[in-house]
N, C-alpha and C positions, 0 to 999 in steps of 0.2 A: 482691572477695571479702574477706569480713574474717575476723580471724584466729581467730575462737571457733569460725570451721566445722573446725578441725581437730580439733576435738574431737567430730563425728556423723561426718564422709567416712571411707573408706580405699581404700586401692588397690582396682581396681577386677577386678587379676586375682588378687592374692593374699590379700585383704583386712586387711592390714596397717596400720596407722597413715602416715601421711606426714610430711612434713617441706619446710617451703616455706622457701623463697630470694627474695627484693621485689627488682623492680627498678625498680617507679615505683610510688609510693604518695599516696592522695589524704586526706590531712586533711581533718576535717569537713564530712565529702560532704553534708551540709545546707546548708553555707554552699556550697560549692562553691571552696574555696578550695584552694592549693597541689597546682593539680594537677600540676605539674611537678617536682613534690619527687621526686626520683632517689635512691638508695639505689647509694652505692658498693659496687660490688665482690657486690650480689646477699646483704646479713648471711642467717643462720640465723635463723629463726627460732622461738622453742618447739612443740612438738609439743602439749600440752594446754593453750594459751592466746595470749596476743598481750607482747610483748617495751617495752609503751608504759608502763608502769608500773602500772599496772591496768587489770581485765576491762570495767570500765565504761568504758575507753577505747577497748574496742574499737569502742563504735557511732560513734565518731569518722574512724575507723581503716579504710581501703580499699584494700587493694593490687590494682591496677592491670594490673602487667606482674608475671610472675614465675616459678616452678615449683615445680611440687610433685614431693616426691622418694621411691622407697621401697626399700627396703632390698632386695629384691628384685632390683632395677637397672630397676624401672618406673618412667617419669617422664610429668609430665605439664603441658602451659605452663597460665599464666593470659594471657589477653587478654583486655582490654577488661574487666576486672573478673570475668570468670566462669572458674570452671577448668572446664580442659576434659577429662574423666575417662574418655575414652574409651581403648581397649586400640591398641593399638601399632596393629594394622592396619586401622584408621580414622586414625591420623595423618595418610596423605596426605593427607585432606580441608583438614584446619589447615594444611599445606606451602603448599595450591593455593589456601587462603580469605586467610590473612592472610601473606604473604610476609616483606611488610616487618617484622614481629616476631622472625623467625630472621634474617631479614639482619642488625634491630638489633642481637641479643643472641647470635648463636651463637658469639662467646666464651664468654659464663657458660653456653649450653644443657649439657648431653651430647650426646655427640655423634651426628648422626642417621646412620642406615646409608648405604651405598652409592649404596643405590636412591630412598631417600628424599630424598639429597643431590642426584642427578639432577633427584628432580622440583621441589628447588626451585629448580634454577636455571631450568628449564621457566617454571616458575611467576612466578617474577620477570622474565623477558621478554613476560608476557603478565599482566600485572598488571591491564594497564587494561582489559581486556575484562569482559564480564559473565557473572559465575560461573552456571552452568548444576548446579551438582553436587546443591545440593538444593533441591527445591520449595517446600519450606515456611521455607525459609530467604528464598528470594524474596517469598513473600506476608508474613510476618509482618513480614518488615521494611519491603517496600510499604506494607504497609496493617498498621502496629504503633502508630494511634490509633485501633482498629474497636475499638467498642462494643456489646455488648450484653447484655445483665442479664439474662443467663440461667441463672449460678451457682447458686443456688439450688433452680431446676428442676433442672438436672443431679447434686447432692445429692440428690434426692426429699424436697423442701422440707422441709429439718431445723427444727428450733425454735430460740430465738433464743442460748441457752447453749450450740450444741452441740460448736461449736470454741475456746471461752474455754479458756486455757492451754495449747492442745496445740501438740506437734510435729507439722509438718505437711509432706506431701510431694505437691506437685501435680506430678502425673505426664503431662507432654506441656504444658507449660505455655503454649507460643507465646508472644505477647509482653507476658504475666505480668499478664491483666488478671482473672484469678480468683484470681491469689496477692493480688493488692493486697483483694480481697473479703475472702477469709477472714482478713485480718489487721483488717481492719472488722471483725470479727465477732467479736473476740478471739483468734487464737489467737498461739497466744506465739513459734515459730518457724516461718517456712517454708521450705522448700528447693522451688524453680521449676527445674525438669528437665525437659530437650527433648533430642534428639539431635541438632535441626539447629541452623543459626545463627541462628533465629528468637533466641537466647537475649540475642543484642546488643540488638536490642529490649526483650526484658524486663528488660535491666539498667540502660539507658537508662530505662526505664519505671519502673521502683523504687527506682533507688538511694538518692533520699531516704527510703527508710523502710527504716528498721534490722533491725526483723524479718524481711525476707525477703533469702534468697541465692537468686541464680539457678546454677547447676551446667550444663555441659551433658554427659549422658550418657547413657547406654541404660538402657532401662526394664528389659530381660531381662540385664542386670548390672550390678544398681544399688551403687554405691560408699558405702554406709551402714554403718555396725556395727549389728550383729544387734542387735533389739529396741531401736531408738532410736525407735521414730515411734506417736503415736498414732491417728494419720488420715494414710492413704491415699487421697488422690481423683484418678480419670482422667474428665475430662470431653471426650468427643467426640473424644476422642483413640487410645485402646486399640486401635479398632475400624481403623485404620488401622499396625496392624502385621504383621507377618506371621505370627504366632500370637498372637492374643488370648489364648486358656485358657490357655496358659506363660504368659506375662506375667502375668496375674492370679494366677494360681498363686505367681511367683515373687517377685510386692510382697509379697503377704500373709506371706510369711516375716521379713518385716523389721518387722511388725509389737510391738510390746508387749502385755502381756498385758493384755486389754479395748480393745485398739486396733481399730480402723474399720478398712475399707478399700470405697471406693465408686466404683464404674464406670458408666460410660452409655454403653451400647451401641445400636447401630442395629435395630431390629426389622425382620423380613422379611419383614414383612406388604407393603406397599406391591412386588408383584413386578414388574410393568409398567413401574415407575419405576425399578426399580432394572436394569433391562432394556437400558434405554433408556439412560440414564445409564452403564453398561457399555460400550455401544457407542461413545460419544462418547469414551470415557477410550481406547480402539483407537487414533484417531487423534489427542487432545489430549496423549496423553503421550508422541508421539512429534513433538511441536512445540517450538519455544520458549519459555519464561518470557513473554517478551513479546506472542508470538500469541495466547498462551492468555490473558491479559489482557484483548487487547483481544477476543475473542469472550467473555470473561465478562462484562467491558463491556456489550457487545451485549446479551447475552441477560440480563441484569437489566436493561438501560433498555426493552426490549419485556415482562420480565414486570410491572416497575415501574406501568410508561404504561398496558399493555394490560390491566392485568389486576385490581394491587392498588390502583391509585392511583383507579379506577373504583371497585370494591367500596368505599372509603373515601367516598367521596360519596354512593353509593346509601345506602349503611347508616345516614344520618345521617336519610332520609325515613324514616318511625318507620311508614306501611302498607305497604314493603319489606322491612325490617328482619327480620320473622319469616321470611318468604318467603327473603330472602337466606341467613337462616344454615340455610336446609337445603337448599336446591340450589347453595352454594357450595363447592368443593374445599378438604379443612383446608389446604391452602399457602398459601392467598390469605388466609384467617382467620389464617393463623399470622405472615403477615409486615405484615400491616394495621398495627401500632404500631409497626412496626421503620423506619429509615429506611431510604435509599435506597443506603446505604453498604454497611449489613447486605444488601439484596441480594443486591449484584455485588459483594461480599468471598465471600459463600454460594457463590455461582454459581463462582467463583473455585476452592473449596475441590473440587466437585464434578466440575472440570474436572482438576484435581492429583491426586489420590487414587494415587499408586503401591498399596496395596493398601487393599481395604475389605471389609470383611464386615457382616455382618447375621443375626442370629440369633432364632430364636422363645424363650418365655418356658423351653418343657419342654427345649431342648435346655439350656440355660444352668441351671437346675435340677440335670438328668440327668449333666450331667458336670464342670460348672466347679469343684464343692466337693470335690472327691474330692484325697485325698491334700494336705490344706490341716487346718489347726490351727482354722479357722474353724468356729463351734460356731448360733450366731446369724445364719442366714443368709433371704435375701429376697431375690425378682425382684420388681420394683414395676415394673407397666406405664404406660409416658409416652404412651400411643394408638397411633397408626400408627405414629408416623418413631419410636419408641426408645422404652427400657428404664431400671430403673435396678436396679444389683445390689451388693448389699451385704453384707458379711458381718463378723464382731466374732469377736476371741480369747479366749473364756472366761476369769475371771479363777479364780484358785485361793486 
């Protein structure tokens, strides 16, 4: 984290300003140098800046291990570089994910309840086993080198200015391979926000680049000051919460005036599939991280071999080719350029899904704008499998 985010975050229940405390800070996270530098005793540090001698030291400047504090009596740690801005009763997640952080430091923490102190000694007797708490915490940090260059679809192919300067907040970000895009694409800050620990990932993934902070917290209580952000984008992400409309509803409030906010949601056209694919999540989300793996495995090396990797050789015969692309299924067309990763990382995500929705274009129309400041709004259809929905805050 570096220290100029204390100037967009706040409390996430009061929405108060904070006040962070370092206790391991890493100089020049380009070089990668003094990661070990410790910080006695936990200093204060300024509330609107960084304490290094100048703002341009901050992109130097990365603390590490620490806590952020509010007035309130809400606190909240950083590990591994990302704070973690979740409300007290999601703490136990971070007791039972990173243990050995509170063992290091709960001298300098505050101090944790009762209940909370129980589960971490739970938790540090069982350290070594494999955290089951969240799924997307498992895949993205599995497979947090997946690639695929689909940023721009999921925008509804913006033009090439469209994020030069802005503040930006990608919303479900997993392990931060569309923040690193839109900072290719100019914009001047981003903030990469997941709820799970997929966020280890993306900070791992970014932290050479200065523009982007990874955060992790809740999309339906996002820790930002009102009207700091100009784009808002959720890509493939929204649609697996458990009320999409709130959610969209409730980024668009943290917008600025002429700010974005852009979603990509699942269309519920394809109902067969989506049928089917319900059925399978009955008994894959009541397995383990690791079963579900390996039948994601599976069933991408049989639709790979059987299905896509065939249509790629046909289609190269040029008196097939017509013929192919109209009795072929869009999936097989859709993943033809993708490799073999994209797959069974896909296959992967469809077997995980704690919830998922899917919506037509009139219902998203009919009720998502309603009670939003959102003046400039559009459903732009992506074909069968999704959507994309967008809406801008009138400037005055």
């Amino acid at each position: 984290m570096k220290c100029r985010v204390l100037e967009t975050i706040v409390c996430p229940s009061c929405k108060s300003s904070l006040r962070m405390r370092s206790f391991l800070e890493l100089k020049d996270p380009h070089g990668q140098t003094d990661l070990n530098r410790g910080v006695d005793g936990g200093r204060p540090l300024c509330v609107d800046g960084c304490n290094v001698g100048s703002k341009d030291k901050c992109v130097e400047h990365e603390i590490i291990e620490g806590c952020l504090e509010c007035a309130c009596g809400g606190w909240y740690p950083i590990i591994n570089g990302v704070p973690r801005l979740l409300p007290e009763e999601l703490r136990h997640n971070f007791l039972e994910y990173y243990p050995n952080f509170f063992e290091k430091y709960g001298q300098k923490l505050p101090p944790l309840t009762e209940s909370e102190a129980s589960r971490l000694s739970k938790a540090l007797e069982v350290k070594g086993k494999e955290d089951t708490i969240y799924r997307f915490s498992y895949e993205w940090n599995t497979y947090k080198d997946y690639e695929d260059n689909n940023f721009e679809k999921g925008l509804g192919y913006i033009d090439g200015n469209f994020l030069a300067g802005k503040m930006v907040l990608d919303a479900g970000c997993g392990a931060g391979r569309h923040a690193k895009e839109a900072v290719k694409r100019g914009a001047k800050e981003v903030f990469a926000l997941d709820i799970s620990n997929s966020v280890d990932a993306a900070f791992e993934n970014t932290v050479a680049e200065p523009s982007i902070h990874v955060i992790q917290g809740d999309i339906f209580n996002l820790p930002f000051k009102d009207g700091t952000l100009d784009l808002i984008y959720s890509l493939w992400a929204l649609p697996h919460t458990h009320n999409p409309p709130e959610g969209f509803r409730g980024m668009s409030r943290h917008l600025r005036e002429g700010g974005t906010i852009i979603v990509y949601l699942y269309s519920d056209r394809r109902k067969i599939a989506h049928r089917t694919l319900a059925a399978m999540r009955k008994v894959t989300l009541k397995m383990p991280n690791l079963a579900v793996n390996v039948i994601a495995f599976t069933l991408g090396t049989i639709d790979f071999s059987l299905c896509i990797q065939p249509y790629r050789i046909l289609n190269r015969v040029k008196p097939l080719k017509r013929l192919l692309d109209r009795v072929t299924p869009t999936h097989i067309k859709l993943y033809a350029p993708r490799t073999f990763k994209t797959c069974r990382t896909d296959w992967l995500d469809r077997l995980f899904y704690p919830y998922v929705h899917y919506y037509s274009e009139k219902e998203v129309l009919d009720d998502w704008f309603k009670n939003t400041d959102l003046s400039e709004t559009a459903v732009l259809s992506a074909g069968d499998y999704g959507m994309v929905v967008r809406g801008a805050v009138e400037k005055t």
